[in-house]
N, C-alpha and C positions, 0 to 999 in steps of 0.2 A: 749370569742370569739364570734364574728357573725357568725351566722348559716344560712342556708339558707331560705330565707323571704317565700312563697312561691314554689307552687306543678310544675310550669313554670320553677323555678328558678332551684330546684330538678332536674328534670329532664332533663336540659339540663347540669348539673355540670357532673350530672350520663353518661349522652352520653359521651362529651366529655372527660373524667375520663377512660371509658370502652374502649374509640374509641383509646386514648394514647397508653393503655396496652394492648391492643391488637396488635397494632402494633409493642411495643417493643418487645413482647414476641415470634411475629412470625419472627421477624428475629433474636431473639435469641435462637429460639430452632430451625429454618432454618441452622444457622450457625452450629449447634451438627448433626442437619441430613445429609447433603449435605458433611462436610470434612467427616463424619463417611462413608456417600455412596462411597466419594473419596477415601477412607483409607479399603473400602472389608469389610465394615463391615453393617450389611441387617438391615433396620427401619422397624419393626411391623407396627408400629402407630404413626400417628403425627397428635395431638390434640391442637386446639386450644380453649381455656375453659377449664372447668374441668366437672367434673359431666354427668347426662343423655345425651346422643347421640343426636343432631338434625339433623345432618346430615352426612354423610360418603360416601365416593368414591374410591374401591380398584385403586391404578394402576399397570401398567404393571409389575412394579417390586414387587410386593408382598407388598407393604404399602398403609395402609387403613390411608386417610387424613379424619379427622372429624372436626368436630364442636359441642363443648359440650355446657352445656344449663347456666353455669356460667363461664362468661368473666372476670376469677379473676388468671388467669396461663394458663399455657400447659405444654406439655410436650412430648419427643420422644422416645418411648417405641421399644427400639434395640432387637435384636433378643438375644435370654439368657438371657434377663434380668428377674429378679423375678417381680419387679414392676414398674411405670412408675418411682420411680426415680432414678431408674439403683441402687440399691441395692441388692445384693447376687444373683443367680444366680440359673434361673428355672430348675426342674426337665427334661431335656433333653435326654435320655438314646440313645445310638444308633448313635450319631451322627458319622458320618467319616471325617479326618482330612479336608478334603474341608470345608466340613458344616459348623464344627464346627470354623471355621475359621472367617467364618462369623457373630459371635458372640459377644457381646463385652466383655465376659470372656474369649473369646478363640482368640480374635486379640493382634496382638504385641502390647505391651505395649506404644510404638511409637503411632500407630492408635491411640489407645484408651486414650492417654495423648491430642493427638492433636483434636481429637473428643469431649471432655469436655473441652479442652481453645475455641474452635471456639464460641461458644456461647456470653462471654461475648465478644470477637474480634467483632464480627460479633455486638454487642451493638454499639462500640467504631468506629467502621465504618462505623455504619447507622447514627450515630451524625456527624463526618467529614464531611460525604456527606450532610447532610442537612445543619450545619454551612459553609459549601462552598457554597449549592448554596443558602443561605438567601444573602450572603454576595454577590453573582453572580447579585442576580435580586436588590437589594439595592445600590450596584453596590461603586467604592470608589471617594470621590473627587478628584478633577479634580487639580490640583500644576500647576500651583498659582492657589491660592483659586477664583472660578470665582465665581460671582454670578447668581446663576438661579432662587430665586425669595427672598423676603424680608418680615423680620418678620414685620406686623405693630405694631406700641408701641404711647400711648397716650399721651408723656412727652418728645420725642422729635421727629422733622423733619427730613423728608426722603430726602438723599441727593443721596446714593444709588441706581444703577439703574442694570436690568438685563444686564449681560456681560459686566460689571466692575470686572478688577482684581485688589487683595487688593495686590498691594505689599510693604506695611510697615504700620505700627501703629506706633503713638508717637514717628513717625522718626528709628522704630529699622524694619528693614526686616521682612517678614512675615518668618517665615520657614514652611519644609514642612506638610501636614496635621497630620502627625505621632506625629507629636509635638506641633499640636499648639494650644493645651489646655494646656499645661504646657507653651509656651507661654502667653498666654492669665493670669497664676494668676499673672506673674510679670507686670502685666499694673495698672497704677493707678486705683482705682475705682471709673465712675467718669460718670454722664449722658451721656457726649459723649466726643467721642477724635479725636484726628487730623488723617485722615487716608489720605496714597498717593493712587492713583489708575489709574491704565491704563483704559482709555476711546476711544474707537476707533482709535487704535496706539495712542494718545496723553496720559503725565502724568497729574495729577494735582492733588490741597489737597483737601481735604473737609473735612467736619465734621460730624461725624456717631455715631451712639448709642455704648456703651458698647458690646464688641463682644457676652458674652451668661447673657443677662438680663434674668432678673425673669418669665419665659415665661413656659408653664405647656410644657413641649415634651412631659412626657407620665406617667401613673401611673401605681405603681408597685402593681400586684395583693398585697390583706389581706394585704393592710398598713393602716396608716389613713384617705388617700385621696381617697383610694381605695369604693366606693359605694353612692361617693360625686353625687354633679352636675356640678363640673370642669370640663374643656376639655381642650382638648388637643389647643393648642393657644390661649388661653387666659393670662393675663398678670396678672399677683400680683403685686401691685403695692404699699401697706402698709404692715406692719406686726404689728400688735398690737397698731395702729395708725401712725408708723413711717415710713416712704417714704425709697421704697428701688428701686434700678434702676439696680442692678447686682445679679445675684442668687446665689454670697456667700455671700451677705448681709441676703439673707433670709435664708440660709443653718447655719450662725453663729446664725441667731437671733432665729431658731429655734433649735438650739444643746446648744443654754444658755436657752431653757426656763424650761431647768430640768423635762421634762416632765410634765408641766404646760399645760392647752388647750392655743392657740396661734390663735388670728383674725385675718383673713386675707383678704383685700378688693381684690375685683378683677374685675378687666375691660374685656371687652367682645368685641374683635374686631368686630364683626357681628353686634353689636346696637351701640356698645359706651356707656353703661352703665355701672355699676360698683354694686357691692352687696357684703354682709359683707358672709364670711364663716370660722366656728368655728371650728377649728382642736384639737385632744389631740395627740401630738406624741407618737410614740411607740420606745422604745427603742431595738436596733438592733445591731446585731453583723457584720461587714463586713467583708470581706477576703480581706486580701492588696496584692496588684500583689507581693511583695517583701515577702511576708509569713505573717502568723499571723492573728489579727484580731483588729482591730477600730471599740470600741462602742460607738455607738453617740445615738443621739434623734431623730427622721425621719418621714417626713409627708407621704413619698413614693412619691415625685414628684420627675420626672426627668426632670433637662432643656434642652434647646436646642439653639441650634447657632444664631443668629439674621437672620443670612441669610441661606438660603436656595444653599448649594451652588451646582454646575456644577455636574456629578457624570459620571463615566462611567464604565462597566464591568470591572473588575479585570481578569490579565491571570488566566488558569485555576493553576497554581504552585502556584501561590497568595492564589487564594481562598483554597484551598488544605492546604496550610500550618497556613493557620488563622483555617482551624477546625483542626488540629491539634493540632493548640496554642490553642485554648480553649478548646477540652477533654483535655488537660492537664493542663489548673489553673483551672476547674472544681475537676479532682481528687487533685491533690495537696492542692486543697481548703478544699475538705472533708477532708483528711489525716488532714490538719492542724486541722479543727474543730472536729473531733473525739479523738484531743489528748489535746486541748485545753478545748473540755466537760470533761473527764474523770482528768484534771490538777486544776478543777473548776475556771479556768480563764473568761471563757463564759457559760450564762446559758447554761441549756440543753434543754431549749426550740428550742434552734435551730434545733433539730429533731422531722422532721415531720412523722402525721402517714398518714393512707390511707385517714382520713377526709380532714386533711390538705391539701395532694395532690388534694385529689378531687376538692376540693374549689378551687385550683391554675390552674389545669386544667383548670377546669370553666369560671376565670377568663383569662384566657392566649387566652380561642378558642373565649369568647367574644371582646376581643381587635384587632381580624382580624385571615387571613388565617397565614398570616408569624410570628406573636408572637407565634401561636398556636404549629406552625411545630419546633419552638425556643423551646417550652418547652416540647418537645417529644425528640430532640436532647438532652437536659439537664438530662432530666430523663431516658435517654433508657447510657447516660454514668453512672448516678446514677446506674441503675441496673446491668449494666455490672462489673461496682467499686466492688458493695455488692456481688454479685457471685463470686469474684474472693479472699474475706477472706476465712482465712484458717480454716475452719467451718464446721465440718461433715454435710452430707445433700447438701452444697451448691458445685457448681462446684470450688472454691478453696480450700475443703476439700478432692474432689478425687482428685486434682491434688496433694495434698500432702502423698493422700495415694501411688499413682504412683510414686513421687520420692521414697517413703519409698521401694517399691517392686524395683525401681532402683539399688537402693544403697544395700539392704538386698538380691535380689535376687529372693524372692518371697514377695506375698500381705501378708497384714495381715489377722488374723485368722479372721473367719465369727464371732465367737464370739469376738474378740476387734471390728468386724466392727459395729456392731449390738451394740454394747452398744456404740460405741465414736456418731453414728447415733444417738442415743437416746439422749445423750449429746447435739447434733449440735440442735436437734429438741427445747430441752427444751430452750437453749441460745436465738435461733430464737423466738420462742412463748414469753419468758422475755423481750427479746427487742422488738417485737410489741405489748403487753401491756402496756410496759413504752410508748411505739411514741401516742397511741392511749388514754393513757392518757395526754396527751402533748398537742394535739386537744381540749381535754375538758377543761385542767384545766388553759395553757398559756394563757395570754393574747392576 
């Protein structure tokens, strides 16, 4: 794998990395303190870092907020608790049923179930809000597709103009934007085709480039493309000396080259020049909206639409319910890929450790403000997913001890807690060994 080139390069992967999990961690251990204050039950201490003190402020209610000197966790250390991660329960003598109420040994089993789900809740709904509002300021296209500016392409004439609406291709109706990339694979593939278009109230045809030519939209952090000198509009216009004009020409020509390196010419709207660049794909697992996974060969380019079209806010139920639908094919995605690693269907490269993230990080705060805030929504559903396995140690391991004291009546004994803990510890250390080998050794 590529590592990072420079102590510039270092240390801004490290900001950004530290700047992520910090933010995931404070609204997920915000979520354990705030229902736990809601549910009567008192926060000691609420740390974000771990390790030596830098800074600390009691408030009025008896919790000291700090800041510790490694930006690697937190944590919110409840009254009764023995340690910051709410395991067994300190030596209190003397309390009176008020007091001790305020404890998280000593609150109904209610509080103290609904004080350990809030955490990863509290993940799951800092991602909705931020996939709502990327989705707010990016805003949706406009039905009918109107155009608001035009990709330029060096192989064919621009007939296209801003505020032309496309209503048909090749004689079939446009449909609406939800669909019309699954429109768009049933058209011929073909330099350009016959489009109808409203022009200042008037129809008429013309003739326009293939709707998503070979044209770079965006590169996907640690792929092949990823550390290029590609940009973003720029047009591919050969693959390995053969002229392509639509980007599942290039998408085929690069899923047949077996993981061969693949040449790519490419034209440069800003000069009009054209230069050769050498790619070797990486071979990738994807998650299909319908379940599962499709491995292909992958440069890490993403295309984009020839035209630039019209866009405007989405209501807020709109945007609300798109981050909704994505924390959920994000988890559904994991669930698929954690039973498809362990069915050896899919490498298990696909699990990343903290290097990997770091470097994604990195790459995500370098591509702008709104990728950046994309991959802190992705990862803070990631964290909230992995806290909720049913995992001594993690918050899906006390909520299962909660149902157990449910159902039974009472908790389990200190010692099965203390040793299933030991267990949850060692599982977790085996599995970040394995991810952190997966950084070194994966391609």
């Amino acid at each position: 794998m590529g590592f990072i080139p420079d102590f510039g390069s270092l240390a801004f992967t490290l900001v950004a990395f530290f700047a992520a999990l910090s933010i995931i961690v404070a609204i997920h251990e915000y979520g354990h303190y705030i229902v736990g204050r809601w549910s009567g039950i008192q926060a000691d201490v609420f740390s974000i870092g771990m390790g030596p003190v830098l800074f600390s402020r009691m408030d009025r209610r008896g919790t000291r907020w700090q800041i510790a000197a490694f930006p690697v966790g937190g944590y919110v250390k409840f009254r009764g608790d023995a340690n910051a991660a709410s395991v067994g329960q300190a030596d209190t003598p003397g309390l009176d049923a008020e007091a001790s109420r305020s404890t998280m040994a000593g609150a109904p089993l209610w509080a103290r179930a609904a004080t350990v789900a809030a955490g990863p809740i509290f993940n799951f709904l800092l991602s909705i809000a931020v996939f709502a509002l990327v989705l707010t300021i990016r805003g949706v296209a406009s039905d009918p597709l109107t155009v608001a500016d035009v990709q330029p392409l060096p192989y064919a004439e621009q007939e296209l103009q801003v505020g032309d609406r496309i209503k048909a291709i090749m004689g079939e109706p446009v449909p609406d934007v939800a669909q019309f990339a699954g429109f768009v694979e049933g058209l011929p593939v073909q330099p350009t085709l016959p489009y109808r278009i409203e022009r200042n109230g008037a129809e008429m045809q013309i003739e326009a480039p293939y709707p998503y030519p070979p044209v770079v939209g965006s590169i996907t952090p640690q792929s092949a493309a990823a550390g290029t000198d590609l940009e973003r509009g720029e047009v591919l216009i050969e693959v390995n000396g053969k002229e392509v004009f639509a980007f599942t020409q290039l998408r085929d020509a690069v899923g047949d080259s077996g993981g061969e390196p693949v040449t790519l010419t490419v034209w440069s709207p800003d000069t009009g020049d054209t230069r050769s660049v050498e790619l070797t794909p990486k071979r990738m697992d994807l998650p299909l909206p319908e379940g599962g996974f499709e491995t292909r060969w992958l440069l890490g380019i993403t295309g984009a639409l020839y035209i630039t079209p019209e866009r405007s806010a989405p209501s807020p139920v709109t945007a609300l319910g798109y981050g909704v639908e994505q924390v959920g094919f994000i988890i559904q995605s994991s669930l698929s890929g954690i039973y498809h690693i362990a069915a050896g269907a899919i490498s298990s490269c696909n699990l990343q450790g903290p290097i990997g993230i770091a470097q994604t990080s990195g790459a995500a705060a370098s591509a702008g403000a709104l990728s950046f805030v994309w991959f802190i929504a992705v990862l803070s559903t990631a964290v909230g997913f992995l806290n909720l396995f049913p995992i001594p140690i993690l918050d899906g391991g006390h909520l299962v001890f909660h149902a157990y004291e449910a159902v039974r009546g009472k908790p389990p004994s200190d010692q099965a807690l203390n040793l299933l803990m030991a267990v949850g510890l060692a599982l977790l250390g085996t599995l970040m060994v394995f991810a952190i080998g997966n950084d070194f050794l994966c391609p």
